[in-house]
N, C-alpha and C positions, 0 to 999 in steps of 0.2 A: 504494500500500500504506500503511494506516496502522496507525504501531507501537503497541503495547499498551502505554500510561502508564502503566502502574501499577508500580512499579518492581521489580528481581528479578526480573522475569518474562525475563529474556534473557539467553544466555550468549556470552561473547566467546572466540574464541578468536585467541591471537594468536602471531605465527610472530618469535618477538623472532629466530630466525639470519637470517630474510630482513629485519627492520627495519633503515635507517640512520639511526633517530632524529630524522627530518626533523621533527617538531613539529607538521606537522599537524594530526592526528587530535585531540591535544592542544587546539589552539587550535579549531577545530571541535565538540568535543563540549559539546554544551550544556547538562549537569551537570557538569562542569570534572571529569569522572570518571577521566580517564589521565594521567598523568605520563612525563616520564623517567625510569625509570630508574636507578638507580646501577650496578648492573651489567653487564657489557662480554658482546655476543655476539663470536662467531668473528671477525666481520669489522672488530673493535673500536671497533664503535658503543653507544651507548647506548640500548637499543632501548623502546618504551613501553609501561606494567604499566597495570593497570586499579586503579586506589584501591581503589574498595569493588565489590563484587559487586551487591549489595542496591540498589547507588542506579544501576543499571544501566537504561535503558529499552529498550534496543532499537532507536533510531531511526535506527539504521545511517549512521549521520554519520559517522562513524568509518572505514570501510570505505569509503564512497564517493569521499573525497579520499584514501586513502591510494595514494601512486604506485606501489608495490612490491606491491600485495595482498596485505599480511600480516594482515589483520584478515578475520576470519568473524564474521557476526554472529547468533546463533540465536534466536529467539523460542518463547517456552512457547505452546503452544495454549492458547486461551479455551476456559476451559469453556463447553459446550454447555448448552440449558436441563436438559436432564435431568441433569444433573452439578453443577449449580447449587442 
């Protein structure tokens, strides 16, 4: 599968009560697009937020290492030539 570069075009969704802030996803994404953190889920970790939306690609790095499955990663359809 190859993700749609153009940026914004993907949305993340992320399950901060199941994250334990293991850093992963963090260190893997390769727009340094997620962070910890400062706020405490349930289980009193610091779980990881996504910086910007906009500089978001999609290329599901994020989700792949994550050991917990807290990350979904959604992609916008490409517009078709008739939509173009």
């Amino acid at each position: 599968m190859t993700p749609d570069t153009r940026r914004g075009r993907a949305h993340l969704i992320i399950r901060a009560d199941r994250c334990k802030g293991c850093d992963w996803c963090v260190t893997y994404c390769p727009e340094g697009n997620l962070r910890i953190g400062g706020e405490t889920n349930p289980q009193g970790y610091h779980p990881v937020e996504l910086v910007d939306p906009e500089r978001c690609t999609g290329c599901g790095q994020c989700a792949l290492v994550c050991p917990d499955i807290c990350i979904e990663v959604y992609r916008a359809e490409r517009p078709t030539k008739d939509e173009s």
